[in-house]
N, C-alpha and C positions, 0 to 999 in steps of 0.2 A: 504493500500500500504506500511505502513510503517512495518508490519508485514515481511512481504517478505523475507528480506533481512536476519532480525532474524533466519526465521526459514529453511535458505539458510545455513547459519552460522551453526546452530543445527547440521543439518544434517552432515554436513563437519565435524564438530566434531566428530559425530558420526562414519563415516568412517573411521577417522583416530584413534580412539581408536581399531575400528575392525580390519583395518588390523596394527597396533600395536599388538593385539593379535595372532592375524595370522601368523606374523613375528615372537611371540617367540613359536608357539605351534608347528609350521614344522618342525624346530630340531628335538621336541620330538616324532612328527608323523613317521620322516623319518627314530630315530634309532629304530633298531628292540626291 
């Protein structure tokens, strides 16, 4: 159970470094 929370945390992390990426690669998707 104490696991859980951990790997709640991970993932959250994880998300927020993606769309951190995602935020700067759209610029560059956007210009021609």
């Amino acid at each position: 159970m104490s696991r859980f929370p951990l790997i709640r945390l991970h993932l959250s992390g994880i998300f927020m470094k993606i769309i951190s990426v995602r935020q700067r690669l759209y610029p560059a998707l956007l210009l021609p």
